[in-house]
C-alpha positions as CSV (number, residue, x, y, z in Angstrom):
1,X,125.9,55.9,115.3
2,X,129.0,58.1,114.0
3,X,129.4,61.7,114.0
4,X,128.5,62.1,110.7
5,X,124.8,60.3,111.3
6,X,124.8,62.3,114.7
7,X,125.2,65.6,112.4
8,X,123.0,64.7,109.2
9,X,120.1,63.9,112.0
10,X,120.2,67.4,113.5
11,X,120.5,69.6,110.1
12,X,117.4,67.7,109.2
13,X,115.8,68.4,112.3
14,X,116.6,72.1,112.0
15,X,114.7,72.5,109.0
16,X,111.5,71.6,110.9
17,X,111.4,67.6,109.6
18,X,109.5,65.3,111.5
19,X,111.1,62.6,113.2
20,X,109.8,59.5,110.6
21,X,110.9,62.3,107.6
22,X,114.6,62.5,109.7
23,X,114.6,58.4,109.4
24,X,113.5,58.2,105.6
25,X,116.4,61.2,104.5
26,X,118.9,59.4,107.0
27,X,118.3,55.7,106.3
28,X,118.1,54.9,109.8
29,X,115.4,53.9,112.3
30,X,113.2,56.2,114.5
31,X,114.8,54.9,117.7
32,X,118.2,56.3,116.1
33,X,116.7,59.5,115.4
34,X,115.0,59.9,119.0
35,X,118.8,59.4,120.6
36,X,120.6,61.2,118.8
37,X,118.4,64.3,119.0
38,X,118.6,64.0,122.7
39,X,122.7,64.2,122.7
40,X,123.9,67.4,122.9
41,X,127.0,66.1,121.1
42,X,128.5,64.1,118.5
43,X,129.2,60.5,119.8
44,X,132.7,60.4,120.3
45,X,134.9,56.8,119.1
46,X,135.1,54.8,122.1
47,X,138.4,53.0,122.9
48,X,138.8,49.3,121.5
49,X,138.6,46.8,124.7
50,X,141.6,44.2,124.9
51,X,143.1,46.1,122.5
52,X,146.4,44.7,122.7
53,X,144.7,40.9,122.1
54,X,143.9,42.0,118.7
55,X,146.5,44.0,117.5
56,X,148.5,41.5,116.3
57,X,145.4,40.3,114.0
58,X,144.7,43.9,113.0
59,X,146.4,43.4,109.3
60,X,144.7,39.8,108.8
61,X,141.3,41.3,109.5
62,X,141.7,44.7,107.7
63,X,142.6,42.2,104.5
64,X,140.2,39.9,104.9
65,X,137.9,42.6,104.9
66,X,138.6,44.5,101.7
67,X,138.3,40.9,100.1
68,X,135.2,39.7,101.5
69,X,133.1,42.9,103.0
70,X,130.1,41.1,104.0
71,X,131.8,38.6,106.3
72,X,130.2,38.6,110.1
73,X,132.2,39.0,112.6
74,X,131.1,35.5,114.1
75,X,132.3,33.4,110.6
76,X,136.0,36.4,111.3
77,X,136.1,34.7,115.1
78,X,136.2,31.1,114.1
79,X,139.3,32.4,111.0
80,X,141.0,33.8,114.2
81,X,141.0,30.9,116.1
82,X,142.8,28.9,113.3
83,X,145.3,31.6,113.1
84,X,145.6,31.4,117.1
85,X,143.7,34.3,118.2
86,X,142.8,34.1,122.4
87,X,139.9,36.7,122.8
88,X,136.3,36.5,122.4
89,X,133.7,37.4,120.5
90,X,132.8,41.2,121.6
91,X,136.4,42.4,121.0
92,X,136.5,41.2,117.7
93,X,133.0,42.6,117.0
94,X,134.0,46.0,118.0
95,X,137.3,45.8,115.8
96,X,135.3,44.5,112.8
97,X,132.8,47.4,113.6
98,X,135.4,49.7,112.9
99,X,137.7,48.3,109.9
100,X,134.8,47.1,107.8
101,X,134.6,49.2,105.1
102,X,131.3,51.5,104.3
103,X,128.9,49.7,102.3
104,X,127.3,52.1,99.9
105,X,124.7,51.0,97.7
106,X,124.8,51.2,94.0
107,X,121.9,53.3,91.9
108,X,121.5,54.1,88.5
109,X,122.6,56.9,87.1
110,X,119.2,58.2,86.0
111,X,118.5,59.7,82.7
112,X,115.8,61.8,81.2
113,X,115.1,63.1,77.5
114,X,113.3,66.7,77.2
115,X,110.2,67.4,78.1
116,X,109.9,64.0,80.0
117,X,110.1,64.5,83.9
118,X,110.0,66.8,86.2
119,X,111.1,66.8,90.3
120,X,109.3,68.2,92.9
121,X,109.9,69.2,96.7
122,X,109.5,71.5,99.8
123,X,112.3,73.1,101.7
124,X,112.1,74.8,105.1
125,X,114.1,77.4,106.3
126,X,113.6,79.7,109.2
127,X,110.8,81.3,111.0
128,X,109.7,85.3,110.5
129,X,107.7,87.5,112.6
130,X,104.0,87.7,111.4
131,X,100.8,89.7,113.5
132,X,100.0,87.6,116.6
133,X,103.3,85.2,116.6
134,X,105.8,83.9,114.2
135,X,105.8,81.4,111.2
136,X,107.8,78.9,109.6
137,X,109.2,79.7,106.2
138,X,109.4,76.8,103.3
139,X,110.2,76.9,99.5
140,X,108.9,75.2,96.6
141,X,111.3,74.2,94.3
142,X,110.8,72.4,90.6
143,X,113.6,71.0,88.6
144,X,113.3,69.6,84.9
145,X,115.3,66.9,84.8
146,X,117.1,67.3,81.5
147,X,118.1,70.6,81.6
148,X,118.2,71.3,85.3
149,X,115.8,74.6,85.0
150,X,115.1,75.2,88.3
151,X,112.2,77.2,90.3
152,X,111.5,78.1,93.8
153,X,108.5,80.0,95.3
154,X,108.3,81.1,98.9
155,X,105.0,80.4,101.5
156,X,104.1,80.4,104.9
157,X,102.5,77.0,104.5
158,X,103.1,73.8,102.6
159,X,99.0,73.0,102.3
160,X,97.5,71.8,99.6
161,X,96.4,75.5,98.0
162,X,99.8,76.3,98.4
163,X,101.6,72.7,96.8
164,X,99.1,73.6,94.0
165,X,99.4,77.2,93.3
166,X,103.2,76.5,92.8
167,X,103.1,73.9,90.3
168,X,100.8,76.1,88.4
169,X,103.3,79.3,88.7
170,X,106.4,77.0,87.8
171,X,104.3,75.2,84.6
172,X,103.7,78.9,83.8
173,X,107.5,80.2,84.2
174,X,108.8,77.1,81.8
175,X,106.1,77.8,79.5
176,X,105.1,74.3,78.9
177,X,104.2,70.8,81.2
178,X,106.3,68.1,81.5
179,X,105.4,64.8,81.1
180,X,105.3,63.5,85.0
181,X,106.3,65.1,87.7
182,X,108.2,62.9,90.4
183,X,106.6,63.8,93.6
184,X,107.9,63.4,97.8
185,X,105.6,61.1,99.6
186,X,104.2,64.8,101.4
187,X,100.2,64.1,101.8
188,X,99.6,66.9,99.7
189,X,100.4,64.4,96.4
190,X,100.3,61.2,98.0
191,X,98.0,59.9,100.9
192,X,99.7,56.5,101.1
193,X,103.1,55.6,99.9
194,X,103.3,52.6,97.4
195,X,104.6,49.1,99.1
196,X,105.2,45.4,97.3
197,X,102.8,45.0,95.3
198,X,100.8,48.2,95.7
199,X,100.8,51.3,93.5
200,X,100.8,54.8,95.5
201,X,97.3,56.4,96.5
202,X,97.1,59.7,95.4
203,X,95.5,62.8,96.8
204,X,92.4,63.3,94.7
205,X,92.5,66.9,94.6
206,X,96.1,66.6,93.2
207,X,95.0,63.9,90.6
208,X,92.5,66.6,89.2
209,X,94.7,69.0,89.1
210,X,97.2,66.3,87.2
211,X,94.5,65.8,84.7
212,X,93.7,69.6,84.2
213,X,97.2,70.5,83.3
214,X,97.8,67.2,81.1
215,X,100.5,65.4,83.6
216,X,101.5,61.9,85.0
217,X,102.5,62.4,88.6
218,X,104.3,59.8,89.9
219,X,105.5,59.1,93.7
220,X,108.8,57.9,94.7
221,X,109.6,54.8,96.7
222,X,110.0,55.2,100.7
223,X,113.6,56.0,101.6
224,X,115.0,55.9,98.0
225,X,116.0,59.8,97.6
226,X,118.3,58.9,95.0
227,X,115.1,58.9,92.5
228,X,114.8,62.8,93.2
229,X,118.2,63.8,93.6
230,X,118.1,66.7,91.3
231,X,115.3,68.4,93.4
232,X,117.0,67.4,96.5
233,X,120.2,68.5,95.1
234,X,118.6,71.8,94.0
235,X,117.4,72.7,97.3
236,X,120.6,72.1,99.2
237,X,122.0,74.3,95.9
238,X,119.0,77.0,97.3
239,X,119.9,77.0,100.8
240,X,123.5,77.4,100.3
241,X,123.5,80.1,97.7
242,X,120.4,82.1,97.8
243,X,119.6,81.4,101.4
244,X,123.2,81.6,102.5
245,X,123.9,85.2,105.0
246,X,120.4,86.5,104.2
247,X,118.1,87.3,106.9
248,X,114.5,85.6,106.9
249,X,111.6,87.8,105.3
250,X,108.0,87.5,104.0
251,X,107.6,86.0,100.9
252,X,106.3,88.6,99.1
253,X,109.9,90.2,99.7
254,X,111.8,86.9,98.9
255,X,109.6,85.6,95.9
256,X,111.4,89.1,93.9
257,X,114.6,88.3,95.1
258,X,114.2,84.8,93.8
259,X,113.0,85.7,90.6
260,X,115.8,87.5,90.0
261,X,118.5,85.0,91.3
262,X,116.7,82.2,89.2
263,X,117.4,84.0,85.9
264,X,120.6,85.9,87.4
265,X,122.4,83.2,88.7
266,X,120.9,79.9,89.3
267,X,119.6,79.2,85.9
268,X,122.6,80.7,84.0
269,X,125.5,79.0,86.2
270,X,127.8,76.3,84.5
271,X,125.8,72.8,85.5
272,X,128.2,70.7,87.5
273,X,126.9,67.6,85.7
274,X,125.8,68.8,82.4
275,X,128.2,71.5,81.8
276,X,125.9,73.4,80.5
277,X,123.8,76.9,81.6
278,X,120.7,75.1,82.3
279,X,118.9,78.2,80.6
280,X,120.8,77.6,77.0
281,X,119.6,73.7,77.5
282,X,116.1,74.6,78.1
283,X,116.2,76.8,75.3
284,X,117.5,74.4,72.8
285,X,116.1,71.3,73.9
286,X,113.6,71.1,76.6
287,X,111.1,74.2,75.9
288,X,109.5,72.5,72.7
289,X,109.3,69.3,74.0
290,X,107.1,70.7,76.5
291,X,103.4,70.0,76.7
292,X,101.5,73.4,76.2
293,X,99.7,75.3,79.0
294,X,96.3,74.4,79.2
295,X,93.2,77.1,78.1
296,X,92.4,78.0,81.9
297,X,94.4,78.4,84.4
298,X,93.7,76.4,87.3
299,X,91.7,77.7,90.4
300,X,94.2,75.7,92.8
301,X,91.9,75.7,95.7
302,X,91.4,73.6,98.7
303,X,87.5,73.1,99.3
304,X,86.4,72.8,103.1
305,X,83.1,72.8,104.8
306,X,82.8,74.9,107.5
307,X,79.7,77.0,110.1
308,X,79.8,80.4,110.4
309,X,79.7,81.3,114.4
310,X,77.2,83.5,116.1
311,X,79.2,86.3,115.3
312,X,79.1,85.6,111.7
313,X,82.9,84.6,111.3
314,X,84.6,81.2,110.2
315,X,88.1,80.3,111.5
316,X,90.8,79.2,109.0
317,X,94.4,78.4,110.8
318,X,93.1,80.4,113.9
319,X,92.1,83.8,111.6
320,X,88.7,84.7,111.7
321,X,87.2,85.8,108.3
322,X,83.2,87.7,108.5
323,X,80.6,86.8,106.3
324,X,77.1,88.4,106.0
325,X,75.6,88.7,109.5
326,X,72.5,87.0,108.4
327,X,74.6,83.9,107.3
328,X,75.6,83.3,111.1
329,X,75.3,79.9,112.2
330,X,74.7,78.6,108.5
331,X,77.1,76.0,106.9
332,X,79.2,77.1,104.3
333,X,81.9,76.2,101.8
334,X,85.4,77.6,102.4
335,X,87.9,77.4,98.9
336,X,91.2,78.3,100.5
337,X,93.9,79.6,97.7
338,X,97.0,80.6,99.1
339,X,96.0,84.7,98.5
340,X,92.5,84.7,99.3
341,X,89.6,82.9,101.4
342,X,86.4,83.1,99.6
343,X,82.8,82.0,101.0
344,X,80.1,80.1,99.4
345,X,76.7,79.6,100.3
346,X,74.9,76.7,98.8
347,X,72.0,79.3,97.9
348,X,73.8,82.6,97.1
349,X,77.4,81.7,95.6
350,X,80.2,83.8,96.5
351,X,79.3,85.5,100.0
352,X,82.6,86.5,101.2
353,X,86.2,87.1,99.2
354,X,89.4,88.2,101.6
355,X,92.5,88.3,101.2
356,X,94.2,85.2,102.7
357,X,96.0,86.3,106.2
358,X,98.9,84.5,107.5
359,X,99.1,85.2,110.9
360,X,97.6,84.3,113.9
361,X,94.4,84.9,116.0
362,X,93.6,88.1,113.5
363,X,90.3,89.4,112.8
364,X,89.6,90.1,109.3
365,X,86.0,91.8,108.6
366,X,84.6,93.7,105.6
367,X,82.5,96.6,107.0
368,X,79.4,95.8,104.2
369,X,79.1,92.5,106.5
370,X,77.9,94.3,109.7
371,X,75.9,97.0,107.9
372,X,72.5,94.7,108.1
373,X,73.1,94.0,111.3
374,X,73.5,97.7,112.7
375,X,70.6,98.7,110.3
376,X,68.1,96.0,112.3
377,X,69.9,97.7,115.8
378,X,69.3,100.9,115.0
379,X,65.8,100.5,113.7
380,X,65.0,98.3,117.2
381,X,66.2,101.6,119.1
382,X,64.6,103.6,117.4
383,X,61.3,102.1,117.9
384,X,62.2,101.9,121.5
385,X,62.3,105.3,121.3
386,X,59.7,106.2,119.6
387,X,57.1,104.6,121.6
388,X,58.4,106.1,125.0
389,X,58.0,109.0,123.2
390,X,54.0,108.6,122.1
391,X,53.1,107.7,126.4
392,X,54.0,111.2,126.7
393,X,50.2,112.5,126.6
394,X,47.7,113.3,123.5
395,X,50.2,116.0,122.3
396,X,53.2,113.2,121.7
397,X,52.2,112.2,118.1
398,X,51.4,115.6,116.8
399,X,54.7,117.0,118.1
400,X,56.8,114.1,116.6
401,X,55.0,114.4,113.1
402,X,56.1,117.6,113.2
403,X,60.4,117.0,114.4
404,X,60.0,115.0,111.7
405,X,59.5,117.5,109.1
406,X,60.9,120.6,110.6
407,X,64.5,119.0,112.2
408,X,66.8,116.1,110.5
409,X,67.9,114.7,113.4
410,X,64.7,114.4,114.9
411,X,65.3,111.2,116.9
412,X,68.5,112.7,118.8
413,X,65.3,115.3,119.9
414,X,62.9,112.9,120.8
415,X,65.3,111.1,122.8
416,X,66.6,114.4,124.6
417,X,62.5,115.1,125.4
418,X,62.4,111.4,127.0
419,X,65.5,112.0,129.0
420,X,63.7,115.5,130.6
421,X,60.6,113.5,131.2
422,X,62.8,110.7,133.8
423,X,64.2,114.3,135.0
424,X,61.2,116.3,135.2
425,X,58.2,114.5,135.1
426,X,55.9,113.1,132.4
427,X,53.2,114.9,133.5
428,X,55.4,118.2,132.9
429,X,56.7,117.6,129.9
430,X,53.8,116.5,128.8
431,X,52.2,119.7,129.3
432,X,55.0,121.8,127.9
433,X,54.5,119.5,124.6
434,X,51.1,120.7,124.3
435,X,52.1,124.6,124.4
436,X,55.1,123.8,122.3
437,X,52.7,122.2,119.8
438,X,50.2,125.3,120.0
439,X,53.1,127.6,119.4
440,X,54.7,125.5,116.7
441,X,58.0,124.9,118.2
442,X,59.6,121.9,117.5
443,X,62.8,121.2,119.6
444,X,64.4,119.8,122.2
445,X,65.9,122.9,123.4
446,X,62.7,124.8,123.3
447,X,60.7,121.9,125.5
448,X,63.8,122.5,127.8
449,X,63.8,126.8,128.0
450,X,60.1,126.1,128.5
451,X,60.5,124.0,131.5
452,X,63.1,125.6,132.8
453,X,61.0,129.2,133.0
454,X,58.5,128.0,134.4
455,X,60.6,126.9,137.7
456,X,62.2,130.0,137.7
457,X,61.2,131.7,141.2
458,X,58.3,134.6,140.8
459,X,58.1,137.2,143.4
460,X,55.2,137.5,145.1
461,X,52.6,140.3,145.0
462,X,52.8,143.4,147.5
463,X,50.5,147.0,147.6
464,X,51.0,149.5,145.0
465,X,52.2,152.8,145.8
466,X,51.9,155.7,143.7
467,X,53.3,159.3,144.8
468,X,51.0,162.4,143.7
469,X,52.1,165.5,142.6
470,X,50.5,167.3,145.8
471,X,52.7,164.8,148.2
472,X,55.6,166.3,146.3
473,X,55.1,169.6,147.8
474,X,55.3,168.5,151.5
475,X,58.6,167.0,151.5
476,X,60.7,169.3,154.4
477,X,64.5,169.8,153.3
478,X,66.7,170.7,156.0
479,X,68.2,174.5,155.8
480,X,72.1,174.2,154.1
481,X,74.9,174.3,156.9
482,X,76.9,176.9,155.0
483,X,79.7,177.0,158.1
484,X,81.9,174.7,156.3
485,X,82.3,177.2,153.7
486,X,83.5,179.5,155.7
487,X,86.3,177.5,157.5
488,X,87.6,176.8,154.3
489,X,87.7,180.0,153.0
490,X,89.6,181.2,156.4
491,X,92.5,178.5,155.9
């Protein structure tokens, strides 16, 4: 492993690539990935052993080398040993290990008239803040091969809603289809990579939508990322330009900003290969020999079955969605787009349409769900109520028939009169509702004034006295003392 492996294997694990993804990009084996993910740095060159026994063979080798790259280093040993070389076998192994000259393998240079192909890949990038945790960022990104047009589209999720929904928003910015579209070996598009001798399985949902929008899609062979290289070129062109110094967002605030840099800067740029703005080739080349959009866009869904729980919710990527609460415990079907969630139920169609939520562990209800539900609640209290009410003697159904014309709110009354009876007594209050009923009064506070009088404390009965006019006459004043007068007078 050289540094430059050591430093390829890391990037790609940055971006969030599993380790069999890592392998396939670098062209190496899983073991290789697994070590050099758990070095915290680059290998460094070690030292050649016996150095100075092969020196003198170091121009010979380098030669031989250039001339005949594929030479082991056992076949180099037995050369040395007729030129008179003393080592052994690992020191020239190590020196061969490091002159031999990197083998790179030779492609095709790949060509593609207008209209004909079309590449296709994710890209990750970092993580943003969401309700209830964080989320990992990816972009879509679509290149037509002749002319390099390029789109991207930001999501929270590389599912199969979303892998659809994007093709359908970039056939829709070109204006046209092409005629295949090169696809990654993501499970989205393919569920099993073709091998010798057998053709690539497809995910069915993707074939339909291929056949609805009129397209071939076609997968790429296992480790050969030379046969996308203008996707895989675009997004390191994405990453290094748009992505470069900006700080992550929400989609919805990057899919603007994209829009913008697409027709700004990434599709009017001078092509490195073409040397051409890939906008003025699309224009005059690539745009008519596009297929047209179909009649319908569409619905780019992902169709799961799923039970409501007892509290009427089903769970999609830990987010609980409501459904009518008399659905609860019923089996439904779930079409997942990548901006809504919407409900079916085999008997009643659409039951439920939200907006698709992207965090985590969040409730999201629509009040009209719960409305049956508290009307059935309410209705059990109220007959509750209501027949507490009627044990309260003869006078109980007379006196509710009439809160129930002369006050509104006649329950919070008749459940005010039960709460005096637990204080008071039934027997009272039932007493106090037959006066109340005589006199016509039909309230809670009145039942309550009533009661309350009559525990008041009355003072008891004593002998009446009345003074006559003749008892009047008798009364004895005593004579004025008229002394004080006169000592004031003196001072």
């Amino acid at each position: 492993m050289n540094k430059e492996l050591w430093r390829m294997i890391n990037e790609l694990d940055a971006e969030g690539l599993s380790i069999r993804a890592i392998a396939l990009r670098a062209g190496t084996h899983r073991h290789t990935v697994r070590k050099a993910l758990k070095m915290k740095h680059p290998p460094a060159r070690s030292g050649m052993r016996r150095a100075g026994v092969i020196d003198p063979y170091r121009g010979w080798l380098m030669a031989k080398l250039q001339q005949y790259p594929e030479l082991s280093a056992r076949r180099l040993l037995d050369m040395l040993r007729e030129q008179g070389y003393p080592g052994g076998y690992s020191t020239v192994k190590e020196c061969v290990a490091e002159l031999r000259p990197a083998l790179k393998p030779a492609y095709m240079t790949l060509s593609f008239a207008p209209g004909e192909c079309a590449q296709t890949d994710w890209g990750v990038w970092r993580a943003v803040d969401v309700p209830g945790g964080r989320r990992r960022l990816s972009f879509f990104a679509m290149v037509l091969c002749h002319s390099r047009m390029l789109y991207i589209e930001f999501f929270f999720s590389e599912s199969l809603e979303c892998w659809l929904q994007a093709h359908r928003n970039a056939f829709e910015y070109f204006g046209g289809v092409p005629e295949r579209v090169m696809v990654d070996n993501c499970k989205t598009a393919v569920l099993k990579p073709k091998r010798s001798g057998r053709a690539a399985e497809f995910n069915p949902a993707y074939e339909e939508f291929a056949g609805h929008y009129g397209f071939k899609p076609v997968a790429c062979n296992p480790g050969r990322p030379n046969e996308k290289g203008r996707v895989e070129n675009a997004v390191g062109y994405v990453k290094s330009s748009f992505l470069a110094g900006r700080a992550p967002e929400r989609p919805e605030v990057l899919n603007p900003a994209a829009t913008h840099w697409l027709e700004n800067t990434a599709n009017t740029r001078i092509h490195g290969t073409t040397g051409r703005r890939p906008a003025d080739l699309f224009g005059e080349a690539e745009k008519a020999a596009l297929r047209p959009l179909p009649a319908g866009p569409h619905p780019c869904a992902a169709v799961r079955q799923a039970v409501a729980d007892s509290r009427f919710r089903v769970t999609v990527d830990t987010n609980l969605y409501s459904v009518p609460c008399r659905l609860a415990s019923r089996r439904l079907t779930v079409h997942l787009h990548a901006g809504r969630v919407a409900v079916y139920d085999g008997n009643n169609g659409l039951v439920a349409d939200h907006p698709r939520c992207y965090g985590r562990n969040q409730q999201i209800v629509r009040p009209e769900h719960e409305y049956e539900l508290n009307m059935r609640m309410r209705g059990a209290r109220d007959a509750a109520v209501l027949q507490r009410f009627l044990e309260l003697g003869p006078a109980a159904a007379p006196y509710i028939e009439g809160l129930r014309e002369k006050r509104f709110e006649w329950r919070s009354h008749a459940g005010r009169i039960n709460a005096l009876a637990e204080i008071h007594g039934r027997d009272e209050v039932a007493r106090t509702l037959a006066d109340a009923v005589e006199h016509g009064a039909f309230s809670s506070e009145y039942i309550q004034n009533m009661i309350e009088a009559r525990k008041r404390a009355v003072p008891e009965a004593g002998p009446l006295h009345v003074t006559r006019r003749g008892d009047l006459l008798d009364i004895d004043l005593p004579e004025p003392d008229l002394e004080i007068y006169k000592e004031k007078k003196h001072d």
